[in-house]
C-alpha positions in Angstrom: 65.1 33.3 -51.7 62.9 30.4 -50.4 62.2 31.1 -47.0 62.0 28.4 -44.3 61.0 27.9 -41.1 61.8 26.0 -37.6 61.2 21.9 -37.6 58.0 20.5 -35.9 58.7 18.8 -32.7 58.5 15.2 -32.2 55.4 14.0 -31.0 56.3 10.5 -29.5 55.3 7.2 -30.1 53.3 6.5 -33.7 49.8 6.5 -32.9 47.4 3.3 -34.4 44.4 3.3 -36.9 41.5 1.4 -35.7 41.5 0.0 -39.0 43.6 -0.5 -41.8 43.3 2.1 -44.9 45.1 3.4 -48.1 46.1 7.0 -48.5 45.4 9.1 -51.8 47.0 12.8 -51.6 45.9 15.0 -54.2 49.1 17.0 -55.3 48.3 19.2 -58.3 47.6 22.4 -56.7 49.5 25.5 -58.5 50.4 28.8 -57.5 51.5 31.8 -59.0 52.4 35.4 -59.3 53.5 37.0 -56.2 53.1 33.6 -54.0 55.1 31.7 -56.6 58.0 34.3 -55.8 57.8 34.4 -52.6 57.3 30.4 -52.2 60.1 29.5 -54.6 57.6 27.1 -56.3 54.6 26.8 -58.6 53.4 23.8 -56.6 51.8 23.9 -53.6 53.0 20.8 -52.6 56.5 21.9 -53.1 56.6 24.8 -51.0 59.4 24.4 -48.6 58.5 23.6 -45.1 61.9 23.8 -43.0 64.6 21.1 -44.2 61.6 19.7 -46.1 58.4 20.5 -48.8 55.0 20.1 -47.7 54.3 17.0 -49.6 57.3 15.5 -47.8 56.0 16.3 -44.3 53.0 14.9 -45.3 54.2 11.6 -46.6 55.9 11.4 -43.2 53.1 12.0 -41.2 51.3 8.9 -42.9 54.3 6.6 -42.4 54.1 7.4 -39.0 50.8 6.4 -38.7 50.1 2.5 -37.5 47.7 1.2 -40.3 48.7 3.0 -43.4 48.8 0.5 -46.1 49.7 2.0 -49.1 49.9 5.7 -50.2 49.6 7.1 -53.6 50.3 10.5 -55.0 48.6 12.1 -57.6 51.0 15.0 -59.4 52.5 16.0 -62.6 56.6 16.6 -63.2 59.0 17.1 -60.1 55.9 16.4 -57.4 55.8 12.7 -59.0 59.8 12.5 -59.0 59.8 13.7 -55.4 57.1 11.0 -54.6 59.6 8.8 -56.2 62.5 9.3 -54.5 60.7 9.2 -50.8 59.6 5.5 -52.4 55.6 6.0 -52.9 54.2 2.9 -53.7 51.8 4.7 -56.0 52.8 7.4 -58.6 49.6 8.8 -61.0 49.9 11.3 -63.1 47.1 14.2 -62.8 44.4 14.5 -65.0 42.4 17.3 -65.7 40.2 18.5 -62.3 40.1 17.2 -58.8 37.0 14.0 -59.2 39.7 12.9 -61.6 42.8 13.3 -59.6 40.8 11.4 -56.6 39.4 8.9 -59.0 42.5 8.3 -60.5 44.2 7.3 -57.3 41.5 4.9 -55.9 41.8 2.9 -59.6 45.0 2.4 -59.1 44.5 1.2 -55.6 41.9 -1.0 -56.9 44.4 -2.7 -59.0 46.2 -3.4 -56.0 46.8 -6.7 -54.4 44.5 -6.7 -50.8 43.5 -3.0 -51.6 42.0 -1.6 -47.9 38.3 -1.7 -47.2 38.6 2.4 -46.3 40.8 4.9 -48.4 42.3 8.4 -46.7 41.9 11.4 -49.2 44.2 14.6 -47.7 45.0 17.5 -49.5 49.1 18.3 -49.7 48.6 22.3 -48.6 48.1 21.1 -44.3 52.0 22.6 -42.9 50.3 21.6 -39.3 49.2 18.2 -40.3 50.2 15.7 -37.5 50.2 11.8 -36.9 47.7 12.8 -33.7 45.7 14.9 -35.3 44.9 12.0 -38.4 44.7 9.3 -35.9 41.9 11.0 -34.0 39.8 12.0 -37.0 40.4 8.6 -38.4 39.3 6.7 -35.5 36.1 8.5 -34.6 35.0 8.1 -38.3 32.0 5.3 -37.7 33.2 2.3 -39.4 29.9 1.8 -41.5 29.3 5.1 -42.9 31.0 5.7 -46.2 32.7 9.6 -46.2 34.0 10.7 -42.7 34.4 14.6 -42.5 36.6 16.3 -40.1 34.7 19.6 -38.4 36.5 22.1 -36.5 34.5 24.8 -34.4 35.5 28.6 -35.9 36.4 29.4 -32.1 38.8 26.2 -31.7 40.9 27.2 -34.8 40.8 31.1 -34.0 42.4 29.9 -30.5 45.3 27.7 -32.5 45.9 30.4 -35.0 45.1 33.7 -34.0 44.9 35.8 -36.4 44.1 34.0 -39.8 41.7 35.5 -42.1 38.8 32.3 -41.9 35.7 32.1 -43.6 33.3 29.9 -41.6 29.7 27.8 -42.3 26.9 29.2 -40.2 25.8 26.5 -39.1 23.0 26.0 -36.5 25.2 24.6 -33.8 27.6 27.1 -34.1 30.1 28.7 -36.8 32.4 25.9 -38.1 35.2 25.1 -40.9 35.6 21.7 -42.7 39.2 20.1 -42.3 41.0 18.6 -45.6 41.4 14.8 -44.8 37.9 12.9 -45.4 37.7 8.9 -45.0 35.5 7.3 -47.6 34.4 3.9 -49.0 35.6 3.4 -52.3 33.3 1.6 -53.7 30.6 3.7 -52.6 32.5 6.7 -54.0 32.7 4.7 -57.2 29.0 4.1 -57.5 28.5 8.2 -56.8 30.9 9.2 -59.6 28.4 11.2 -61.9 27.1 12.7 -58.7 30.5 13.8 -57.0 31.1 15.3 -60.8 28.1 17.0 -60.7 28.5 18.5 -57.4 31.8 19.7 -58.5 31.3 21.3 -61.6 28.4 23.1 -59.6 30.4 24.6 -56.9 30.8 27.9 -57.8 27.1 28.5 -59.2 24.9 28.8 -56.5 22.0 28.3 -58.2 23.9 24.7 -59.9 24.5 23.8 -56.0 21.0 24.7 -55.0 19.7 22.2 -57.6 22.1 20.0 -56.7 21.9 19.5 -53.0 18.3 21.0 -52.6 16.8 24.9 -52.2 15.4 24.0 -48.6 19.4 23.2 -47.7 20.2 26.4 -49.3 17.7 27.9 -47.4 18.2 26.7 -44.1 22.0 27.6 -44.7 21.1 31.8 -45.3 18.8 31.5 -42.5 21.5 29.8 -40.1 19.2 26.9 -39.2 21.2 24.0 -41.2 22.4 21.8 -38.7 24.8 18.7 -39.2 22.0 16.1 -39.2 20.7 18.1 -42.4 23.8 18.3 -44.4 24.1 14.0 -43.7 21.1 13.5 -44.6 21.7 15.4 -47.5 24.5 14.2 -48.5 22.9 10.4 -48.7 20.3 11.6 -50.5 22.2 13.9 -53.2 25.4 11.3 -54.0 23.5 8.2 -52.2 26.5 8.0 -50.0 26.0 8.0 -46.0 28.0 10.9 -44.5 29.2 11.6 -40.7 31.0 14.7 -39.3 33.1 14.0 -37.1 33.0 17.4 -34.7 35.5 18.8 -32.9 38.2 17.5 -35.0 42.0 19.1 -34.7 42.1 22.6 -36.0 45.5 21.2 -37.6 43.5 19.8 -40.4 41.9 22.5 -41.4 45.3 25.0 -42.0 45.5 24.8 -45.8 47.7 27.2 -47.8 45.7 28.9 -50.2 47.0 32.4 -50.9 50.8 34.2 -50.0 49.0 35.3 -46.7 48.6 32.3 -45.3 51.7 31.0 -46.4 52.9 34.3 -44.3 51.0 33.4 -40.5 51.8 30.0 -40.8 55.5 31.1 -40.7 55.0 33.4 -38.4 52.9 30.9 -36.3 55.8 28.1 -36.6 58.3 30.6 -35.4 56.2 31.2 -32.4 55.7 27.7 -31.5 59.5 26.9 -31.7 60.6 30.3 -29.9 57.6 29.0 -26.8 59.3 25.6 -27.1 62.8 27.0 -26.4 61.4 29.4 -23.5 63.2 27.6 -20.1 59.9 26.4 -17.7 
């Protein structure tokens, strides 16, 4: 049986975007074995999520938003039909790895009449994902840099899910976690596309990544001395894009569903929240 769980409360009035932007969302992420079973679905955008699927909830939470332009989703099979049926202007099918996915989306915003200046790239795994939570990334991300990247301290998202099982970056303000909605340029992320490849195919070798972005990064990372200034100026140097981290960001972003278990304390979480909600002041 597919299990569900309790709606999420309405938050109010939409919020606005500073600025117009496209959406891209990612949806090819698979499951299987024991989490497939247990989820109902081989699709992690699919998993059920109350009355709806995550990829549904997600898709509503960028409607709601003031200054969403178009969205696209990127899928194979019944993620694209149910992108159909909830009317998504743009319907790709995936290709082969995730530069592609993202790539594929932004050319087909490209071909778009009046395309926005700044795309939104947000994975379709984020149960907790909120119009408030977007709106605040989105508009603290410095207009003229060209990737925005959401970072939530390890001690804010241990205090809005107790009891998750969170690795965190080291860093040397503190121990932090990166969220899963970034705002980027797309032209500038067309000009890096060799380098974002690179990067990617590198990410599970360390000694690939340390060539990539740089042994005293590396370095500096073991010895808990990289700060954020580092990894920006890193990251203009290594994909000749300028980066910003924007800290402090909503611990909501950073709740993906990766494995059964944290599939398993979101529910739990969610039935908390609604039982709190019920509780008479």
């Amino acid at each position: 049986m597919t299990p569900s769980c309790p709606q999420q409360p309405n938050t109010g009035a939409s919020p606005a975007l500073k600025q117009r932007v496209d959406v891209i969302l990612p949806a090819g992420g698979r499951i299987s074995g024991e989490f497939a079973e247990f989820a109902g679905v081989e699709s992690k955008a699919l998993i059920q999520w109350g009355e709806r699927t995550i990829l549904q909830r997600t898709l509503e939470t960028f409607r709601a938003l003031e200054g969403v332009n178009r969205v696209t989703v990127i899928g194979g099979g019944e993620v694209l039909e149910q992108a159909r049926e909830y009317g998504v202007e743009g319907v790709v099918q995936e290709g082969s790895s995730g530069p592609e996915n993202i790539f594929r989306g932004l050319e087909w915003l490209r071909a778009q009449e009046n395309p926005a200046e700044r795309v939104v790239i947000a994975t379709t795994d984020l149960p907790f994902l909120s119009p408030a939570a977007v709106a605040h990334f989105l508009n603290a991300c410095r207009d003229e840099v060209h990737i925005g990247v959401p970072v939530i301290w390890g001690k804010t998202f241990d205090a809005r899910f107790p009891g998750t099982v969170s690795e965190y970056v080291p860093l040397k303000e503190g121990q932090v976690t990166v969220g899963c909605v970034f705002q980027i340029s797309p032209e500038a992320l067309f000009r890096a596309r060799k380098q974002i490849e690179t990067l990617f195919e590198a990410r599970k070798n360390i000694f690939a990544m340390a060539r990539a972005v740089g042994m005293g990064t590396i370095l500096r990372l073991l010895t808990r001395q990289l700060a954020v200034r580092h990894i920006e100026d890193r990251c203009q140097k290594a994909i000749g894009c300028s980066g910003y981290a924007v800290m402090d960001a909503h611990p909501e972003l950073a709740y993906d569903i990766d494995t059964i278990e944290d599939y398993r304390i979101a529910l739990k979480h969610f039935a908390e929240s609604e039982q709190s909600l019920k509780r008479p002041n």
